[in-house]
Kinemage of the C-alpha trace (Angstrom):
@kinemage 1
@onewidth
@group {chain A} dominant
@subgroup {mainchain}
@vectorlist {calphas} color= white
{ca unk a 1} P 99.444 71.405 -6.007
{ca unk a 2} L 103.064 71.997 -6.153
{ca unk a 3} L 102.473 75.805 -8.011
{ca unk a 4} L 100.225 76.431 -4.313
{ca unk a 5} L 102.735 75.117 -2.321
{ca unk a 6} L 105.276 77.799 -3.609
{ca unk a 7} L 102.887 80.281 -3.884
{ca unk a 8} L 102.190 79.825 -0.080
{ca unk a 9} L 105.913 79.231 0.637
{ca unk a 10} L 106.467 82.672 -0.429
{ca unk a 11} L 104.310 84.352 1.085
{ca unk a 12} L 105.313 83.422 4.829
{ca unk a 13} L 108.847 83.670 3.439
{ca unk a 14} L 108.395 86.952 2.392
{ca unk a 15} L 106.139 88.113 5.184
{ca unk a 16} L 107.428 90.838 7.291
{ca unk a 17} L 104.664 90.318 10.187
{ca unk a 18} L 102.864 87.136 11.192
{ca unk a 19} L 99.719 88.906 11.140
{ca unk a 20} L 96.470 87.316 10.054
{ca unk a 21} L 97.148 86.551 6.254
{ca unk a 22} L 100.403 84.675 7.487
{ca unk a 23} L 98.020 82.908 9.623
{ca unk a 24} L 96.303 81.670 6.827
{ca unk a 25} L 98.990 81.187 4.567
{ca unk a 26} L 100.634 78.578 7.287
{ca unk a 27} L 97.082 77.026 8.194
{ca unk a 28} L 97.087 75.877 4.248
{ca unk a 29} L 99.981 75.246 4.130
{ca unk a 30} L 99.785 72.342 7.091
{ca unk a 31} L 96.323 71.270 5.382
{ca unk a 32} L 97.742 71.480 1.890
{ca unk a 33} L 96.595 67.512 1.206
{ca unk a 34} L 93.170 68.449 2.311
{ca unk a 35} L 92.446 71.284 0.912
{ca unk a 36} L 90.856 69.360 -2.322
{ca unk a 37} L 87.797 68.449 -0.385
{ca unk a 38} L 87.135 71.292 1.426
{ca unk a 39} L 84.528 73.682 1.326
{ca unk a 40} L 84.875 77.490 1.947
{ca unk a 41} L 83.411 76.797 5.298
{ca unk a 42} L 85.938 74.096 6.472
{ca unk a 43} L 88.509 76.230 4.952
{ca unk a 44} L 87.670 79.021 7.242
{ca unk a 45} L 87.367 76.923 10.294
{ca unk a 46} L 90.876 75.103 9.547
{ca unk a 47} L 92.300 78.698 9.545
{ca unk a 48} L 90.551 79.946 12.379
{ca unk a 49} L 89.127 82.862 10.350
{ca unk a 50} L 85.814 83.924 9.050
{ca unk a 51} L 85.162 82.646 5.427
{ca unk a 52} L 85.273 86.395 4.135
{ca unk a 53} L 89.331 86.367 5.399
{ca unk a 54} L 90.129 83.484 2.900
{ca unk a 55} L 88.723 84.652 0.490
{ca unk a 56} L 90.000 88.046 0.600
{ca unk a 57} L 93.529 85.701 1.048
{ca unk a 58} L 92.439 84.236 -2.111
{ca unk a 59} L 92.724 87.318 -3.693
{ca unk a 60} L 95.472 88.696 -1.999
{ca unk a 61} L 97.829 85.487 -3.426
{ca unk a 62} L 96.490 85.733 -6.949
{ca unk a 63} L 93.173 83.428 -6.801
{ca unk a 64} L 89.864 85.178 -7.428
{ca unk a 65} L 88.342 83.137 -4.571
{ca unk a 66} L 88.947 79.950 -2.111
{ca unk a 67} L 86.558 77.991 -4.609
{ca unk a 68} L 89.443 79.025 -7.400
{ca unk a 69} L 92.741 77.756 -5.184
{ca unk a 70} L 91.149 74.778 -4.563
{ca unk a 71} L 89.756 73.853 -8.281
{ca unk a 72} L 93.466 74.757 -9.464
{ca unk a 73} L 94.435 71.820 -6.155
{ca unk a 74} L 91.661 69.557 -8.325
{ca unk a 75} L 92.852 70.294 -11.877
{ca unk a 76} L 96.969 69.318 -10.704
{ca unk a 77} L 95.948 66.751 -9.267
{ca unk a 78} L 93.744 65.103 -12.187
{ca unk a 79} L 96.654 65.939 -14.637
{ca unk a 80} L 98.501 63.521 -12.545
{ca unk a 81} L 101.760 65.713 -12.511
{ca unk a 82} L 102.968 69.266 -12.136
{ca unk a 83} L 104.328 71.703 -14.775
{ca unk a 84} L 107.823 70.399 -14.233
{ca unk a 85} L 108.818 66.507 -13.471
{ca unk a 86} L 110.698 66.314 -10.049
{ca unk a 87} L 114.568 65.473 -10.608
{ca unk a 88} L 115.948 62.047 -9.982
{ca unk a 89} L 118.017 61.373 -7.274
{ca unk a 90} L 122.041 60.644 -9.072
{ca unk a 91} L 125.204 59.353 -7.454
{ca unk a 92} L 127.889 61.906 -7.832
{ca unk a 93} L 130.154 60.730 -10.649
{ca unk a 94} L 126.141 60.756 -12.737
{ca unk a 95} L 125.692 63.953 -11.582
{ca unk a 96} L 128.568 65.616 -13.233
{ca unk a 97} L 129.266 63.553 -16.634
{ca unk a 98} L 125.573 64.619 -17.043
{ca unk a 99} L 126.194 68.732 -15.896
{ca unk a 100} L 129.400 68.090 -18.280
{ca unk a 101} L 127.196 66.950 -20.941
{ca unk a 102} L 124.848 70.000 -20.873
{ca unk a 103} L 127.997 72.308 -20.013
{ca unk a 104} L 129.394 71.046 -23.640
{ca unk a 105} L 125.726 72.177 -25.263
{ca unk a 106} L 126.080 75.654 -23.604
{ca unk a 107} L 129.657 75.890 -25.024
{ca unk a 108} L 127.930 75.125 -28.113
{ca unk a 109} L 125.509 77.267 -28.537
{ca unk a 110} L 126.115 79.718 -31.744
{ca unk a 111} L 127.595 82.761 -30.590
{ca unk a 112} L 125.070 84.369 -33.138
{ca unk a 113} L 122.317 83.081 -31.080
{ca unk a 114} L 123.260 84.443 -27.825
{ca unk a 115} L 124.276 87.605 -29.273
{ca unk a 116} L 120.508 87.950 -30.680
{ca unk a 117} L 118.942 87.068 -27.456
{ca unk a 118} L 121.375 89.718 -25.738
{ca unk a 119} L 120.318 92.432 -28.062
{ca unk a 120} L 116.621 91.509 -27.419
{ca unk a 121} L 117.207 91.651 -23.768
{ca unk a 122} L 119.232 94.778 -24.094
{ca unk a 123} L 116.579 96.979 -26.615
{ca unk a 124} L 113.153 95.678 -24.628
{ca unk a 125} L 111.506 98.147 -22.899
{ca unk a 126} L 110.052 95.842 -20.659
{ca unk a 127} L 110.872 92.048 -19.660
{ca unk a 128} L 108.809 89.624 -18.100
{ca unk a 129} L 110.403 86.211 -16.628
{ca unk a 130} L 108.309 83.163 -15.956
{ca unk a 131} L 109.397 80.346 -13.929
{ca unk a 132} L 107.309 77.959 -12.534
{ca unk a 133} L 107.562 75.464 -9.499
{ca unk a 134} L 110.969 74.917 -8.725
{ca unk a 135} L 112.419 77.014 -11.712
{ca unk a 136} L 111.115 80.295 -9.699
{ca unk a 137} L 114.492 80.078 -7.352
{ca unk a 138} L 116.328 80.009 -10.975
{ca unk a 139} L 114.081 82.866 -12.663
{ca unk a 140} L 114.758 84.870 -9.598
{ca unk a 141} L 118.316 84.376 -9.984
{ca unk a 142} L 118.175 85.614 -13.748
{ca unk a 143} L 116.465 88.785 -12.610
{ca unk a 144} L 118.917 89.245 -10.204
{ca unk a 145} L 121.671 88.762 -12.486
{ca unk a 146} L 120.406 90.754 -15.397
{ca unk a 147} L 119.650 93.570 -12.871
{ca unk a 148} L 123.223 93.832 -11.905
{ca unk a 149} L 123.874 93.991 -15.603
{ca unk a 150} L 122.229 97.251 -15.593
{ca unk a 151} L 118.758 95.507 -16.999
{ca unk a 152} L 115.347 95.299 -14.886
{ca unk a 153} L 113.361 92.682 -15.347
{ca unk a 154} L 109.891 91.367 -13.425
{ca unk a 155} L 109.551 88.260 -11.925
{ca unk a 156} L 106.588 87.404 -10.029
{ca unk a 157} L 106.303 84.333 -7.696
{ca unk a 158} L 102.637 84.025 -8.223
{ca unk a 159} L 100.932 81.926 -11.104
{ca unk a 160} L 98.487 84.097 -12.182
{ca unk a 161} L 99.952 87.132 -11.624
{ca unk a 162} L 103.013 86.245 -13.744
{ca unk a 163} L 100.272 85.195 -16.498
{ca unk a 164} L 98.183 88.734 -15.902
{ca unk a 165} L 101.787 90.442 -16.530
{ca unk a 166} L 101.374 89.244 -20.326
{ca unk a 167} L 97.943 90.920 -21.018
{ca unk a 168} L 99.547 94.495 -21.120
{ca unk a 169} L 103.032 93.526 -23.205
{ca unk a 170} L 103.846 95.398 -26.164
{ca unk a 171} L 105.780 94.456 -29.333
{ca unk a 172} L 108.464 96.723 -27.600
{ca unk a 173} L 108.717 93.632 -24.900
{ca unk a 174} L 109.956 90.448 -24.154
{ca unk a 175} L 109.025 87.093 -22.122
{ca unk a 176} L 111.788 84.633 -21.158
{ca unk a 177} L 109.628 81.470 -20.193
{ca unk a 178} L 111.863 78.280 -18.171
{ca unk a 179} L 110.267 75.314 -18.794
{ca unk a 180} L 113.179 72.591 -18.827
{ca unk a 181} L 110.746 69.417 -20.189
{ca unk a 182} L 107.998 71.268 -21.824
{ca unk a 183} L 104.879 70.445 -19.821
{ca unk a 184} L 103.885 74.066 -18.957
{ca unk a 185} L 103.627 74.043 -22.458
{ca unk a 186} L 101.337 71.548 -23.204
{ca unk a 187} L 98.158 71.870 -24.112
{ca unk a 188} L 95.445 72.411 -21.536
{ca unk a 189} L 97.258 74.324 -19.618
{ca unk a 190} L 96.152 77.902 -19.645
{ca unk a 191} L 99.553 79.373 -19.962
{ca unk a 192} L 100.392 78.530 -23.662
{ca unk a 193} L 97.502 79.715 -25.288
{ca unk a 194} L 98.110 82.944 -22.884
{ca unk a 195} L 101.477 83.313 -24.722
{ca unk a 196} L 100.166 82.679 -28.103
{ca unk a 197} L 98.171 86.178 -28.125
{ca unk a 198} L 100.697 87.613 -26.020
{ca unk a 199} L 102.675 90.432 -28.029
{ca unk a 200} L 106.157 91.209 -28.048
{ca unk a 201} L 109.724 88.937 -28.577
{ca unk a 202} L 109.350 85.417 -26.799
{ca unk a 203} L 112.460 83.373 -25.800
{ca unk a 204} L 111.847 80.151 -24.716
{ca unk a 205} L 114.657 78.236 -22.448
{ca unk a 206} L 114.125 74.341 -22.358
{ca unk a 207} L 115.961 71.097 -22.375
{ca unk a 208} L 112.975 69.891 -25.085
{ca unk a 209} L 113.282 69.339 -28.847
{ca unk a 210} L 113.810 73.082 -30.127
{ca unk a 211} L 111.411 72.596 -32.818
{ca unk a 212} L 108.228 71.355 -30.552
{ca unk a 213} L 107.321 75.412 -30.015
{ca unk a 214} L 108.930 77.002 -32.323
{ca unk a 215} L 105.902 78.202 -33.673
{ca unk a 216} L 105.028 80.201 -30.332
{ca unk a 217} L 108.495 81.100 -29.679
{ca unk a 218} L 110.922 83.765 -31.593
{ca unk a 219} L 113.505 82.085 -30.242
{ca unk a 220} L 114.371 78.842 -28.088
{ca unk a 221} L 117.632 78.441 -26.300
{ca unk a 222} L 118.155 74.432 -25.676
{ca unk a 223} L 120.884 74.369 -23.331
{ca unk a 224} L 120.782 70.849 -22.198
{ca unk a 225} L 119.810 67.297 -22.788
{ca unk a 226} L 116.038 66.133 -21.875
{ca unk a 227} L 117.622 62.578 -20.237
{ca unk a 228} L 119.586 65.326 -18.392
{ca unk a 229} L 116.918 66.930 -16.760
{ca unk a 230} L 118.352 65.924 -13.082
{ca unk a 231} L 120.875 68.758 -12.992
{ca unk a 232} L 118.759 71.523 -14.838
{ca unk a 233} L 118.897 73.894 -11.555
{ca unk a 234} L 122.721 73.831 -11.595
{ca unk a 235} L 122.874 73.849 -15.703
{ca unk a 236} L 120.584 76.839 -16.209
{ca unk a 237} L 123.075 78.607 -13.282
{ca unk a 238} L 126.059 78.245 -15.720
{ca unk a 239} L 123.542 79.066 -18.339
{ca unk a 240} L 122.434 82.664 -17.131
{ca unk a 241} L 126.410 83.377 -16.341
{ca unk a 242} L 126.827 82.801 -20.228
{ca unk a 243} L 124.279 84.984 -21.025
{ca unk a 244} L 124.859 87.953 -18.441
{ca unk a 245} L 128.499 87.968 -19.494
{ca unk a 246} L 127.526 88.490 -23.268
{ca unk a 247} L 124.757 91.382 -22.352
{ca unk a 248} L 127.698 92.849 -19.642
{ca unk a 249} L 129.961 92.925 -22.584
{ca unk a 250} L 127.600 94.245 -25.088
{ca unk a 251} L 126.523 97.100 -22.710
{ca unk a 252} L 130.391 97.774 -21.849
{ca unk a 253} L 130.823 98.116 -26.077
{ca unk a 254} L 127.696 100.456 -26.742
């Protein structure tokens, strides 16, 4: 549920006029905890719309039809949690001897390594980031970064459109995939077995045991302790400065 939540989120976010798909968009969004049981019918009278508008909504978000965004509602909910755990709530002296701790791993990290994932990043032709749930803000960021850097990179806020990106990748590309505990990962979800066949270089940034997918990943960049997961948004901040600083020096020397 959480995925539809920011898919919806960004769409009325990123909506220039409240026309008839933000409509929509807000109308789920205020019956997100219903939408499990209802038909395409309810659906359409909820919204105020005829049940052809939702589903061309559907399709306009990413879903091939209503009856699709609301079996992907049914399938979150039966897994009994989302892609990525929700962080615990720490007192402040918690918060930063953890961030310290994951700081420490970052200052660790083999300069060899990051140089190798720079060069990847810096010889890909194209680059495709995927960060899910509450990892998009942070993916965003990284594309925003790297951009600056003089690198583009895509980043879609959409599930399924991030996971259609990876059907037309070529061993002249890359994927950067955030997921900080490894769930997204698991199997049964659609995504891994979507990287699997996917061509080109994959980097995988996690706080999870490096060795758990290293046999889908080229490389996997563990820049912080899995008991640590609490401050992952701020650690994968100080993260991305690490990296963009190595590619802005490595474009500076070429």
């Amino acid at each position: 549920m959480e995925q539809l939540i920011y898919t919806l989120l960004a769409y009325i976010n990123n909506s220039l006029d409240k026309d008839i798909n933000y409509s929509v968009a807000r109308s789920l969004l205020e019956n997100i905890h219903k939408i499990e049981g209802f038909s395409l019918d309810t659906a359409a009278e909820a919204c105020n719309v005829a049940p052809s508008t939702i589903n061309r909504f559907c399709k306009r978000i990413g879903f091939r039809n209503f009856s699709n965004l609301r079996n992907s509602v049914v399938f979150s909910n039966k897994s009994g949690e989302s892609f990525e755990k929700s962080d615990s709530i720490l007192n402040a002296a918690r918060f930063i001897e953890q961030l310290e701790e994951n700081v420490e791993m970052i200052d660790h990290i083999p300069n060899e390594q990051i140089e190798r994932i720079v060069n990847l990043i810096n010889q890909s032709s194209r680059i495709v980031i995927l960060g899910f749930e509450k990892y998009q803000i942070q993916a965003l960021e990284l594309q925003k970064k790297l951009l600056q850097a003089g690198k583009f990179c895509e980043c879609d806020t959409n599930l399924f459109k991030q996971m259609d990106a990876l059907d037309v990748l070529t061993e002249e590309d890359m994927i950067i995939t955030i997921s900080i505990q490894g769930h997204l990962l698991s199997e049964g979800f659609p995504l891994i077995e979507k990287i699997k066949t996917t061509k080109g270089k994959k980097l995988l940034i996690t706080f999870s045991n490096a060795h758990h997918h290293k046999e889908v990943f080229d490389l996997i960049l563990q820049c912080g302790k899995i008991e640590n997961s609490a401050v992952s948004s701020t650690t994968l901040l100080r993260l991305f400065d690490v990296l963009v600083s190595w590619f802005h020096n490595h474009s500076n020397e070429s």
